[in-house]
C-alpha positions as protocol buffer text, in pm:
chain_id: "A"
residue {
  index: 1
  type: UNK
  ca { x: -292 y: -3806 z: 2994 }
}
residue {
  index: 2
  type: UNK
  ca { x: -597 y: -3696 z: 3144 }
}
residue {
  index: 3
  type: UNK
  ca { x: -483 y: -3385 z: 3316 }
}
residue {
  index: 4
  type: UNK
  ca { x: -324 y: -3285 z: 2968 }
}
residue {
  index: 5
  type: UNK
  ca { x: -576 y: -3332 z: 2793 }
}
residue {
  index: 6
  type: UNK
  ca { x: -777 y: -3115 z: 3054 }
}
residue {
  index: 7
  type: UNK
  ca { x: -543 y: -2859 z: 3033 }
}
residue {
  index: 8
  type: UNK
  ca { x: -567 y: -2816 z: 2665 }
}
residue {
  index: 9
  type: UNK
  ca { x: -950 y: -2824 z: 2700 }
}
residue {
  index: 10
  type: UNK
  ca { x: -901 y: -2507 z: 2926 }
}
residue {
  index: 11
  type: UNK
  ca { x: -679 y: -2364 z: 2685 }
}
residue {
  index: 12
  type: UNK
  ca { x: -967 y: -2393 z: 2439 }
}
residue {
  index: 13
  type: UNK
  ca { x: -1228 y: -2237 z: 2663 }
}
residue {
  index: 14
  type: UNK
  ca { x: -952 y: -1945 z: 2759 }
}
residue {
  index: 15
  type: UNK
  ca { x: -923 y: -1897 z: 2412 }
}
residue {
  index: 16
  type: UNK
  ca { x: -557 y: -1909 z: 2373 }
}
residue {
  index: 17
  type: UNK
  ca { x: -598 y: -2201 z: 2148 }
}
residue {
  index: 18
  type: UNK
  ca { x: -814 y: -2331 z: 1880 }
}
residue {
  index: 19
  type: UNK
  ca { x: -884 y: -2721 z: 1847 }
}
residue {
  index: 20
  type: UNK
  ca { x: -659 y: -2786 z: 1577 }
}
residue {
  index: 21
  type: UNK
  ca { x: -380 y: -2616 z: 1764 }
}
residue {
  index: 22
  type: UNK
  ca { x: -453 y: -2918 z: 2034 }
}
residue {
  index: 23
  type: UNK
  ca { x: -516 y: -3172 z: 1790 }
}
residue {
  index: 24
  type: UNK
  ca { x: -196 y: -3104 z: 1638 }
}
residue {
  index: 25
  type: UNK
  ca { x: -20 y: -3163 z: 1947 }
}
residue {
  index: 26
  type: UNK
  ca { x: -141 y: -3440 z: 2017 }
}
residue {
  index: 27
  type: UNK
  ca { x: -46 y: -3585 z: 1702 }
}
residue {
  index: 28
  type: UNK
  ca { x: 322 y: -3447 z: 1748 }
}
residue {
  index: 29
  type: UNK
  ca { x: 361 y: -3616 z: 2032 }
}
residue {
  index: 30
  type: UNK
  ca { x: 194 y: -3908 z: 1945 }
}
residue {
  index: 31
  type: UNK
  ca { x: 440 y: -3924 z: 1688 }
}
residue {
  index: 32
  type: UNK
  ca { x: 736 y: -3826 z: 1893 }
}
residue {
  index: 33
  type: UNK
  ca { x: 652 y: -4063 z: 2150 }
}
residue {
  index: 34
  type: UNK
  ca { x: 656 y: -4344 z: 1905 }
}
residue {
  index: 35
  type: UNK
  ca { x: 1030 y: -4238 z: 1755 }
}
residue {
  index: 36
  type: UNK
  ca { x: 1131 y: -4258 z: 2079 }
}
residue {
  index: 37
  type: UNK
  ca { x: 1001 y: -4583 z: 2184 }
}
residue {
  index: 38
  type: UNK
  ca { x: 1144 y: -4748 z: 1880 }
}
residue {
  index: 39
  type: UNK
  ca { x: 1463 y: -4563 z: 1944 }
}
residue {
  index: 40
  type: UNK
  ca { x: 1782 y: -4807 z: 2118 }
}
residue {
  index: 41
  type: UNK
  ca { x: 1954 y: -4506 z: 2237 }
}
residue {
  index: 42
  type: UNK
  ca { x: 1668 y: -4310 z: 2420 }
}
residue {
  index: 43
  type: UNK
  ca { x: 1573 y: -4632 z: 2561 }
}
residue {
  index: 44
  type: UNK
  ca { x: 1933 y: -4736 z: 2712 }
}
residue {
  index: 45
  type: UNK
  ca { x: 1974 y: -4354 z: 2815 }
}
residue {
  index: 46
  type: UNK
  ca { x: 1601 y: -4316 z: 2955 }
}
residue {
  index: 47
  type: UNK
  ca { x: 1747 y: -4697 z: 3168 }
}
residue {
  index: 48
  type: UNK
  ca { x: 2007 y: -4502 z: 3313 }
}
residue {
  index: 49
  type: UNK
  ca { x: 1841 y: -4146 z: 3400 }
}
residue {
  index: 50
  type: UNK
  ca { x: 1579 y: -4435 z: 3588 }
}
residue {
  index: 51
  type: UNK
  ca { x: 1884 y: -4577 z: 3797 }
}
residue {
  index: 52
  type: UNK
  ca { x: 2065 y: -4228 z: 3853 }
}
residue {
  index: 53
  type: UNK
  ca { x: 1695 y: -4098 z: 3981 }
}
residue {
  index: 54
  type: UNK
  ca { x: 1641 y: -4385 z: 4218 }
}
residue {
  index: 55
  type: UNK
  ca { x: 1998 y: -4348 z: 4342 }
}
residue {
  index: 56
  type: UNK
  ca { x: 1974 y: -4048 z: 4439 }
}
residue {
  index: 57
  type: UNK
  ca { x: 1641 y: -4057 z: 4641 }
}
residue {
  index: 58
  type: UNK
  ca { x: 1804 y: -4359 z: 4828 }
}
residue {
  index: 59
  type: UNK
  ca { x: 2097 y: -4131 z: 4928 }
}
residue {
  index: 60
  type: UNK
  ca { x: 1859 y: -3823 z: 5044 }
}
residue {
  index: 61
  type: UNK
  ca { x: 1842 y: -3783 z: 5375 }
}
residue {
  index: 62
  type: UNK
  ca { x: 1509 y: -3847 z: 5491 }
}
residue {
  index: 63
  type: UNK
  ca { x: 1423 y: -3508 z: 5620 }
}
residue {
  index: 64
  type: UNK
  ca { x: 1503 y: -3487 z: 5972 }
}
């Protein structure tokens, strides 16, 4: 959260944004965020993208 909300600071200062253009982003995904959350699907889908991503690191080779 921190890093994005440091890159939308610099975004600011660059001036390829005003503060309501951040502010309003925020709010989206604020509100995204919380449709999501409340959302049985996403949640049992989000479950198994967690188990297919720890799968596969455990069958990576290690590097060597």
């Amino acid at each position: 959260m921190a890093r994005g909300q440091q890159i939308g600071d610099d975004r600011v200062l660059g001036g390829v944004h005003f503060p309501s253009d951040i502010e309003a982003g925020h709010t989206l995904a604020h509100a995204l965020f919380d449709k999501l959350a409340a959302s049985q699907d996403f949640q049992a889908d989000l479950t198994k993208a967690k188990a297919e991503i720890a799968a596969a690191r455990t069958a990576a080779p290690s590097g060597k």
